[in-house]
C-alpha positions as CSV (number, residue, x, y, z in Angstrom):
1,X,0.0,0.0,0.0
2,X,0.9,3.6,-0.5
3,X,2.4,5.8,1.7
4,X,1.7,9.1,0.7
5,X,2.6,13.1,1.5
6,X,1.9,16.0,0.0
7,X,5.5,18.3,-0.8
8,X,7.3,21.5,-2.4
9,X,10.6,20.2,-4.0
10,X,13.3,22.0,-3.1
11,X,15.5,23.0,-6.1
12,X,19.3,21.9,-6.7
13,X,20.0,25.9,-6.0
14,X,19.2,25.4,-2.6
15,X,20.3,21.9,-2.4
16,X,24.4,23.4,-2.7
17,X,23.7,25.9,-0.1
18,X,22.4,22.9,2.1
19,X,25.2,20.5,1.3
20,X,28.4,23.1,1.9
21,X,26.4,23.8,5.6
22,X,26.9,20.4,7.3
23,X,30.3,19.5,8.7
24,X,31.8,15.9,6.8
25,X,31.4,14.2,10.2
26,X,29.5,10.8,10.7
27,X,27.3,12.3,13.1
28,X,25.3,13.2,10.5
29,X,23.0,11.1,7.8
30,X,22.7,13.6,5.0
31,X,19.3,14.0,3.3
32,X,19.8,12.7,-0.3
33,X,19.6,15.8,-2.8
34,X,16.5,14.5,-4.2
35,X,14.7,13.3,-1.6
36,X,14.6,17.7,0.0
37,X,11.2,19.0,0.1
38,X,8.8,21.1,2.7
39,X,6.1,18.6,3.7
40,X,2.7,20.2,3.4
41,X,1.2,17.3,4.6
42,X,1.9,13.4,5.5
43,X,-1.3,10.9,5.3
44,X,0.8,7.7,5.9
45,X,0.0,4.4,4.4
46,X,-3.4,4.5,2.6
47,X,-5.2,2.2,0.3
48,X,-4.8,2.3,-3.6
49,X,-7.9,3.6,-4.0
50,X,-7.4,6.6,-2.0
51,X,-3.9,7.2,-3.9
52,X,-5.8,7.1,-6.8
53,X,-8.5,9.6,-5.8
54,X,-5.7,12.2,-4.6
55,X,-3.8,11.9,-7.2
56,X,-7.2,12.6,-9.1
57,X,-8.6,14.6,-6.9
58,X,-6.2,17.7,-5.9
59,X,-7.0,20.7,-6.9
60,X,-3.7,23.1,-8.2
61,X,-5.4,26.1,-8.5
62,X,-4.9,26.9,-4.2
63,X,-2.3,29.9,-4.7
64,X,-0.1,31.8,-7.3
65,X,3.8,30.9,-7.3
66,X,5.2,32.3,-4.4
67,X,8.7,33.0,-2.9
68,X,9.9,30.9,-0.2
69,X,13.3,31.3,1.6
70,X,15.4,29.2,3.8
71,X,17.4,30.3,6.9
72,X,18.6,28.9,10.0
73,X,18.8,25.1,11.4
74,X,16.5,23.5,14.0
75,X,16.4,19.7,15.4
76,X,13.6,17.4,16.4
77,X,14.1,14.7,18.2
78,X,12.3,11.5,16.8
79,X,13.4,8.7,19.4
80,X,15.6,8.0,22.0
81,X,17.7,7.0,18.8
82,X,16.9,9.2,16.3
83,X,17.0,12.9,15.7
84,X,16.4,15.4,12.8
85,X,18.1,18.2,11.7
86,X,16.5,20.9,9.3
87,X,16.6,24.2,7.6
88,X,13.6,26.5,9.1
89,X,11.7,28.9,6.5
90,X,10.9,32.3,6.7
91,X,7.1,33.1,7.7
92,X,4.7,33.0,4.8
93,X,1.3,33.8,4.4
94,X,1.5,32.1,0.9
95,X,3.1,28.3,2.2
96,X,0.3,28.9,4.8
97,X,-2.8,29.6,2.6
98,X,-1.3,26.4,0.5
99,X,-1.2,24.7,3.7
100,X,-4.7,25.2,5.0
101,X,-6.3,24.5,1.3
102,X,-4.8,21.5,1.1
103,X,-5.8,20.0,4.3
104,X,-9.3,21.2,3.2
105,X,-9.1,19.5,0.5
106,X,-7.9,16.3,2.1
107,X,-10.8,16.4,4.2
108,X,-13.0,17.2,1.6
109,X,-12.1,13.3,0.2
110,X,-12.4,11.9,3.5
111,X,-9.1,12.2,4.9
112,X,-7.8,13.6,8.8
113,X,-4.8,15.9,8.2
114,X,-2.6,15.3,10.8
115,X,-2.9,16.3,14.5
116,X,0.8,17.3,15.0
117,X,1.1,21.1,15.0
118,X,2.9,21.8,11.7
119,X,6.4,23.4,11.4
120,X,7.7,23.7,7.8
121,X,10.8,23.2,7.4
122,X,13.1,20.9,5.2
123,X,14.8,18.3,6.8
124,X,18.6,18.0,6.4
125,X,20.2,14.8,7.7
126,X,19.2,12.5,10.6
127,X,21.4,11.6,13.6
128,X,21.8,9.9,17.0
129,X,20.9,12.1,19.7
130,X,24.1,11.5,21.5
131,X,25.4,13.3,19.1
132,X,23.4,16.4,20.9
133,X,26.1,18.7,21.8
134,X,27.7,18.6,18.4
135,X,24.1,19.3,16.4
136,X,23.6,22.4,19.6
137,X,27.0,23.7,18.1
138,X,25.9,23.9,15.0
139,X,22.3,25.4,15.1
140,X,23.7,27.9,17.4
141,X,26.6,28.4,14.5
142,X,23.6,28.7,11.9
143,X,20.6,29.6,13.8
144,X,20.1,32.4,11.4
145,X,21.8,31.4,8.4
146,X,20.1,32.7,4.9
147,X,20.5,29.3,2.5
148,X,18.4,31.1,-0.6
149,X,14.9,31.4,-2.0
150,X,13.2,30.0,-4.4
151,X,10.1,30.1,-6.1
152,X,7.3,27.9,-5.5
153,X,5.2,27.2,-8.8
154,X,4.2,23.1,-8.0
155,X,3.7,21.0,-5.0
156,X,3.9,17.0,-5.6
157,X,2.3,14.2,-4.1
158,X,4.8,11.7,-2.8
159,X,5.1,7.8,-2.4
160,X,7.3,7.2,0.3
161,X,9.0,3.5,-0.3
162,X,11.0,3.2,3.2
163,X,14.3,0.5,2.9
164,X,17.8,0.0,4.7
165,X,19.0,2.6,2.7
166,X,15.9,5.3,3.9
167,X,13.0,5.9,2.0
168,X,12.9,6.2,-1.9
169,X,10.5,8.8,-2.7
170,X,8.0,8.4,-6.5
171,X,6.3,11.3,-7.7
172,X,2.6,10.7,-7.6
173,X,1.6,14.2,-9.3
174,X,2.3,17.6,-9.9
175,X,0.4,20.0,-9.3
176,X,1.3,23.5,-10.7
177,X,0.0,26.8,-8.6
178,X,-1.9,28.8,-11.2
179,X,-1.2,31.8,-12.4
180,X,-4.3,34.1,-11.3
């Protein structure tokens, strides 16, 4: 069965800035390039028939492009094994609007968005949280770091295929923002 989110790819512009940020040290399990992206929203595993009807069933027209820029580092921690580290985004009323249509939309087919307050953000490498004290350096190092903007003209829904490696991501659909 699927396993499904709903994303903004980040661009290989951005992807350099991101890459020349993190120290070569093994505390860190870089992000592939192609697997960056600001989650708009994660569904999980659902049936084939609700893959089919989102990929059918989003609607593109939620926003115009839009300007989105990427600055400073933040860290989640997942487990008592497992931590994230990501680049923050600056505020945007745009990513929001995009945001809250979506998840009207998603429970306009009869899906939950999720209950987890939302943070956008693109997430960077993983890590071990005994590694704390080396990820604290570097946030504080890059807590506001600029990394570059880009423009948003397309979000994508996903099909997250997890294995030892991590997750290979498939491109459901595009969807383009329209030009209003």
């Amino acid at each position: 069965m699927p396993r499904v989110f709903l994303a903004i790819p980040v661009p290989e512009e951005v992807h350099t800035q991101i890459r020349a940020l993190l120290p070569a040290s093994n505390a860190f399990a870089r992000t592939r390039p192609e697997q960056l992206h600001v989650t708009l929203h994660f569904q999980g595993t659902v049936t084939e028939a609700t893959a089919r009807a989102l990929v059918h069933g989003l609607n593109s027209g939620l926003t115009n492009p839009f300007e989105l820029s990427v600055e400073g580092l933040g860290s989640f921690r997942i487990s008592e094994t497992r931590g994230v580290l990501w680049c923050g985004l600056k505020a945007s009323s745009e990513l929001l609007q995009l945001h809250r249509s979506l998840a009207d939309q998603l429970l306009s087919l009869g899906l939950a968005p999720e209950t987890r307050p939302w943070i956008p953000h693109v997430t960077i490498a993983r890590f071990n949280p005994r590694q704390w004290l080396e990820v604290d350096t570097l946030i504080e190092q890059h807590r506001s770091t600029f990394l570059g903007t880009f423009r948003v003209t397309r979000f994508q829904l996903y099909d997250s295929i997890p294995g030892p490696e991590g997750s290979r991501y498939t491109v459901l659909n595009q969807y383009p923002l329209s030009q209003q």
